[in-house]
N, C-alpha and C positions, 0 to 999 in steps of 0.2 A: 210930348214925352220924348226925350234925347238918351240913347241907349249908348251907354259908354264901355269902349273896350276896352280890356286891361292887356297888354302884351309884356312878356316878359324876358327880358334881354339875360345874355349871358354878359357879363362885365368884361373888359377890356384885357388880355392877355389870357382867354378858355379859363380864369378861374371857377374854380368850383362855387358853387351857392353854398352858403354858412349850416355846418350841419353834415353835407353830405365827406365819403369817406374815399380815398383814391385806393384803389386796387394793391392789393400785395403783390410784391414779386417772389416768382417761384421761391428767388435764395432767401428774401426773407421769412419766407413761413418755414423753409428747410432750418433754416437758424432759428427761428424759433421756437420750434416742435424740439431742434437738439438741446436748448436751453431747460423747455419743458423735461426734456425725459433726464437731461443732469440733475433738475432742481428735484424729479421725483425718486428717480436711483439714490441719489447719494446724501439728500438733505432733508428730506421727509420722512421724517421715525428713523433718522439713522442709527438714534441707539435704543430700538426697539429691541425687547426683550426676545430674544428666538435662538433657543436653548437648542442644541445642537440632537435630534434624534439619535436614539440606539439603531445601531445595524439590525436588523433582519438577518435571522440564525433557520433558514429553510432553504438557502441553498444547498450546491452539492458538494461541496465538502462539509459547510458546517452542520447540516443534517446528521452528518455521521459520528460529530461528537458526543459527547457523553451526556445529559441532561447539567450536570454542577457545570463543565466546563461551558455548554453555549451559554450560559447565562453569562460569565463573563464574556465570551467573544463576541457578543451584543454589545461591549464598550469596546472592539478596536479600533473604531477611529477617533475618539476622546485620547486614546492611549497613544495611536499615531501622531495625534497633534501636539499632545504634551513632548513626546520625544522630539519631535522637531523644535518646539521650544525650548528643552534643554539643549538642545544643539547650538541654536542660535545664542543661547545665554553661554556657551562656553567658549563659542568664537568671539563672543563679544569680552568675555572676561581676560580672554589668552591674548587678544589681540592692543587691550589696554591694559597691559600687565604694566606696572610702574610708575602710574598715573595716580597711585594713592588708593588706599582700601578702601575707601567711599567710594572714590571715584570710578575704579572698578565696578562694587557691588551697582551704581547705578547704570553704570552702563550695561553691566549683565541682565539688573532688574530690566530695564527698558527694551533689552530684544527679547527675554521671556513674555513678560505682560499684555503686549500683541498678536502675539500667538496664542494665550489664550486667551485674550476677549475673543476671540473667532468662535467659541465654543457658545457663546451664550448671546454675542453681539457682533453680527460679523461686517455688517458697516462701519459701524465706530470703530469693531478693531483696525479698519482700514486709516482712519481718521487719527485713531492713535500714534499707529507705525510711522503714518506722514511726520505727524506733529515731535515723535520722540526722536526723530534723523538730525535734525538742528540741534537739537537740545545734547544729545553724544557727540555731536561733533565739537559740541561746543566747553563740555565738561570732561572730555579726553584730551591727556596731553599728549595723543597719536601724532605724529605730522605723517600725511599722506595722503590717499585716496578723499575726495570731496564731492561731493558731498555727504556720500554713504561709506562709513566705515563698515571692516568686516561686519559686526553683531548688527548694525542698520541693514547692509547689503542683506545678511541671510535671512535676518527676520522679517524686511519685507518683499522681499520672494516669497516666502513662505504664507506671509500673511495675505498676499495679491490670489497665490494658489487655491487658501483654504476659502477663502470669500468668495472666487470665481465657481468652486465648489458648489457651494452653499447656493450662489444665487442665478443669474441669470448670464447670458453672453454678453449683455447691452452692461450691465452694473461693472463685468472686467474691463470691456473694453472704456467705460466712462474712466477707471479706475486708472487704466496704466494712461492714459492722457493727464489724466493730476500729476501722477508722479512724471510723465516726461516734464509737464513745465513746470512741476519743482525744480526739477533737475535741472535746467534752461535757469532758468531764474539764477539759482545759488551756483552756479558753476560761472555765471555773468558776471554777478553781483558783487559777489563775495570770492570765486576761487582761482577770478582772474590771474595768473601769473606765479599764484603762491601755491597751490597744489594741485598735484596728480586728478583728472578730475575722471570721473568714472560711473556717468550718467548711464553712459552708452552701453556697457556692459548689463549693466543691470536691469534696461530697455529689452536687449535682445534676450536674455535670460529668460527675464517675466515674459514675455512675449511667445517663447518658446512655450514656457508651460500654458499661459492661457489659450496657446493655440492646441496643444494639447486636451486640456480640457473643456475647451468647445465643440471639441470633436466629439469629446465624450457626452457631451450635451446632448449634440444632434443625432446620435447614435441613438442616447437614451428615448429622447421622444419619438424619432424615428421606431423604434421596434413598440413603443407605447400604441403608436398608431396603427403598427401594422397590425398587433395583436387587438384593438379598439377596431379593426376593421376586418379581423378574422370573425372576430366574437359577433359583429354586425352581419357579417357576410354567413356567417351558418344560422343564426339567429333567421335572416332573413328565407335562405334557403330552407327550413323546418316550416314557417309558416307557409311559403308555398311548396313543399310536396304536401301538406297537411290540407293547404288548398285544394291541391291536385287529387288528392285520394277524396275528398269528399265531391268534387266534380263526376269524378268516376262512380263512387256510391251513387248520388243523384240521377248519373245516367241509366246504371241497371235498375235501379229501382224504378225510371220513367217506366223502361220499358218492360217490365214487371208488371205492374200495374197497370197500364195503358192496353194491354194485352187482355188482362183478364174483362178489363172495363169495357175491351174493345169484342170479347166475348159475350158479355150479359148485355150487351147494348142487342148482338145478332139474334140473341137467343129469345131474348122481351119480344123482338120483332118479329119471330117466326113460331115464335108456341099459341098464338089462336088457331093457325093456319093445322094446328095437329088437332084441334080438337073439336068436333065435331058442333055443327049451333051452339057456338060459348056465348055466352049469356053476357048481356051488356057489362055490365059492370066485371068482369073478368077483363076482356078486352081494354076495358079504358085502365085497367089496374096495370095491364104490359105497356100500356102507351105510356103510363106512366114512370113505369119502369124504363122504358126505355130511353124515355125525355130528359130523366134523370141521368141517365148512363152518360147519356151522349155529352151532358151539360156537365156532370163531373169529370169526362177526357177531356175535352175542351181545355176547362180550367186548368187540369195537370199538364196539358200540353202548353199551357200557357204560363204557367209558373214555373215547371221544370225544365222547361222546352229552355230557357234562356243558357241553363249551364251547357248547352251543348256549343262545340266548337265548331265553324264555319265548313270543315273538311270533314265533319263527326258521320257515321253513317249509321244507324238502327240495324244490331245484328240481323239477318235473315234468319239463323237457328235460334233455338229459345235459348237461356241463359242457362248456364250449366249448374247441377243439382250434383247430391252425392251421390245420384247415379253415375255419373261421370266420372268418377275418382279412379276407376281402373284404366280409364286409358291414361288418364294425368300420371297414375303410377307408370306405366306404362314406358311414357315421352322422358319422366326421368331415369328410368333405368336406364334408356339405352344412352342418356348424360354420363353414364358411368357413376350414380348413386341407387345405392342399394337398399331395399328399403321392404318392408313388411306391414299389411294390415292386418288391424283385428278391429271387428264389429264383435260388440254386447248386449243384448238387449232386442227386445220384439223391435223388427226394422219398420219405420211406417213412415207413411210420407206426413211430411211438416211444410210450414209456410215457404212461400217458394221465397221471398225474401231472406229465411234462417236458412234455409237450402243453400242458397245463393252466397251467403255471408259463409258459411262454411267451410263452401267450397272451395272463395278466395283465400280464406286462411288457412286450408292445408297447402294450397297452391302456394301463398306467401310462404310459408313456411318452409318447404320444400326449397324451394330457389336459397334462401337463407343458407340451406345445407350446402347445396352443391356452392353458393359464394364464400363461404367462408369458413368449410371445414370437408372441402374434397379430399374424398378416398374415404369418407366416414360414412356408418352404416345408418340408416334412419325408419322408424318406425312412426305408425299411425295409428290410434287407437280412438274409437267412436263409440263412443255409448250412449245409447239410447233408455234414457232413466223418465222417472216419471215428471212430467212437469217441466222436461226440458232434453238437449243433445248436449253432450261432452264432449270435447277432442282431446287429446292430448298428442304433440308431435315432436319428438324426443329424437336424437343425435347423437354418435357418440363421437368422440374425440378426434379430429383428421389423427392418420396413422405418422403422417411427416411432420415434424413442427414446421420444417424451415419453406413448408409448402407455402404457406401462406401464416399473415398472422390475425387472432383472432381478432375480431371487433363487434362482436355481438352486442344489439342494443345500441351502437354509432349509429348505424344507420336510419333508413325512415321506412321501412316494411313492417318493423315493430309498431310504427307509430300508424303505419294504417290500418292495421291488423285493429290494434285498439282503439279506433275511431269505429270502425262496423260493429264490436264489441257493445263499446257505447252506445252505439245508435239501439243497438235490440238487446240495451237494457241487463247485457250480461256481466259476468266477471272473468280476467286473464290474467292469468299471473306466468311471468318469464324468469328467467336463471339459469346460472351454470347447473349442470347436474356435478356430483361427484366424485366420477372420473374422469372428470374436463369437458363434459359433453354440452347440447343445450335442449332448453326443453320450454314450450310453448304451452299452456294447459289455458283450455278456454269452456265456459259454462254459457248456453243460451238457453235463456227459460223459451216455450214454450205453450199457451194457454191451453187449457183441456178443451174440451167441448161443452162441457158444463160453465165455463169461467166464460167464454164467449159468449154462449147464448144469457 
């Protein structure tokens, strides 16, 4: 059996094998990317349909016109471009005065025409303007500037402006490159020797405006983005303080909970020991109890235990109750807010969770006051109704406007507030009061003792 090799040689001078492709060079793919974005700027749907939009009448001047009136001022830039077309049709017509009344009216037609295809076509109108510069210079018995006569010169200025407008930086800049080597061409070609020629003029000219309105380009998408990245940036900032307050909810309620569980765990453990020969099954009923207890902190310490932060530490006092509300009044009065309670209603102790939520939200509230309407008087109103706790924490008016200015409801204290709300199930409603003040009213049911058992 003769096992035969095949070896495969490279042919004589590093040719390539049939098939394969040699590397681009930088400047060629750069030439050919600029070819690509010529052929799609200026030759792909050049005379596609794209009707020039109305202004937008909610700025701030035209806010303030009259309703008949902004309806029309939602066409000045239709009306702007037309006037620039007659301009260009009357230097065109002043400028070939003598050349015959046809010859005129077409020369005038031709710098009008351009200027307005811009409104409905603004590619082509570019394609136009090119195309009608020869054809004027050629149907004008003008002698002088060459290639572009006046009504040529002004209407394609005009028309380079309103297309650079309309489209993009890269569509002006492909544009004024056409017309330089028109210009280069017919100024070679044709104006060798015989006339005034006045490319250059009308280079730096357009040049000037499209550098002008590039700036406006970059200006525009600039503030687009900064406002697309304001609107991101608060967007993102509400979802984490909204994070952060339910962190915080998750935390007191561990240790809410974890307290009392950590209470009926001690107390399973230590009530046979009170009572005299308990009887088996009693005993095994608190072990049970207790097995229980222990097994449900556990678990809470194990599903809640994660929202806590690395430096978090488990208050040592218990979590404050509307017992506590006189010294909280207390710490703000001496902030220099002034403030009044009233209690309604048979006072009785409630779940230490609604306790707890309550507290934050007078406490939220309270701070609201002294942020954003110091030197104003604030009250506290708690009632104790059937079935559930009331607050209502109301504000009146700061006494200085120019102290500060209002922003109630900007913030995200509102927004925690109505998350503990949420969580127990209750109702809040916020607003101005009406004498400029603000007012917090919040409803948390409460189960009787019949609805539990």
């Amino acid at each position: 059996m003769t096992e035969t090799t095949q070896t495969q040689t490279t042919p004589p001078g590093g040719a390539k094998p049939h098939g394969s492709h040699s590397p681009r060079s930088p400047e060629f793919r750069l030439a050919a990317d600029a070819l690509r974005g010529l052929r799609q700027d200026l030759f792909h749907d050049a005379f596609a349909y794209r009707p020039l939009p109305r202004m937008r009448v909610d700025g701030p001047l035209t806010r303030r016109l009259p309703e008949g009136m902004r309806e029309y001022a939602a066409w000045t830039p239709h009306a702007a471009v037309a006037a620039a077309g007659l301009l260009a049709m009357a230097v065109a017509t002043t400028a070939s005065h003598g050349s015959g009344s046809v010859a005129t009216l077409l020369c005038g037609l031709l710098a009008l025409l351009p200027v307005l295809v811009t409104l409905i076509r603004p590619v082509g109108a570019f394609w136009f303007s090119l195309a009608a510069a020869p054809v004027v210079a050629v149907f004008s018995s003008t002698w002088g500037d060459w290639p572009w006569l006046p009504g040529s010169f002004t209407a394609h200025v005009t028309v380079l402006t309103v297309v650079a407008l309309r489209t993009r930086p890269r569509v002006a800049a492909w544009m004024w490159v056409l017309t330089a080597a028109y210009g280069v061409i017919a100024e070679t070609v044709f104006g060798a020797g015989r006339y005034s020629t006045n490319s250059v003029p009308l280079l730096f000219v357009s040049a000037l405006a499209l550098l002008v309105v590039t700036v406006l380009h970059i200006r525009r998408e600039a503030e687009q983005e900064v406002t697309a990245q304001q609107s991101e940036t608060a967007q993102e900032r509400s979802k984490r303080t909204l994070l952060e307050e339910r962190t915080t909810i998750a935390r007191e309620l561990h240790d809410v909970v974890a307290h009392h569980m950590s209470v009926v765990a001690i107390q399973a453990e230590a009530a046979p020991y009170r009572v005299e020969n308990p009887p088996p099954e009693l005993e095994q009923a608190f072990v049970t109890i207790r097995e229980n207890a222990v097994a449900a902190l556990t678990e809470l310490r194990r599903v809640l235990g994660v929202v806590r932060a690395e430096d978090y530490e488990a208050p040592d006092a218990p979590q404050p109750t509307l017992a506590d509300l006189e010294a909280l009044l207390a710490n703000v009065r001496e902030a220099g807010l002034t403030v009044d309670k009233a209690v309604t209603g048979a006072v009785r102790e409630l779940p230490q969770g609604v306790e707890l939520s309550a507290y934050r939200i007078v406490q939220e509230a309270l701070s609201n006051t002294l942020r954003h309407a110091p030197g104003a008087t604030a009250r506290v109103e708690i009632g104790y109704v059937l079935g559930g706790l009331g607050l209502r924490i109301v504000n009146g008016p700061a006494p200085t406007k120019s102290l500060t200015k209002s922003t109630h409801g900007a913030g995200h204290g509102i927004a925690g507030m109505r998350e503990r709300v949420t969580m127990l199930d209750g109702e809040m409603t916020t607003g101005e009061t009406n004498d400029g003040g603000y007012e917090v009213t919040v409803y948390l049911p409460v189960a009787t003792a019949e609805e539990t058992a």
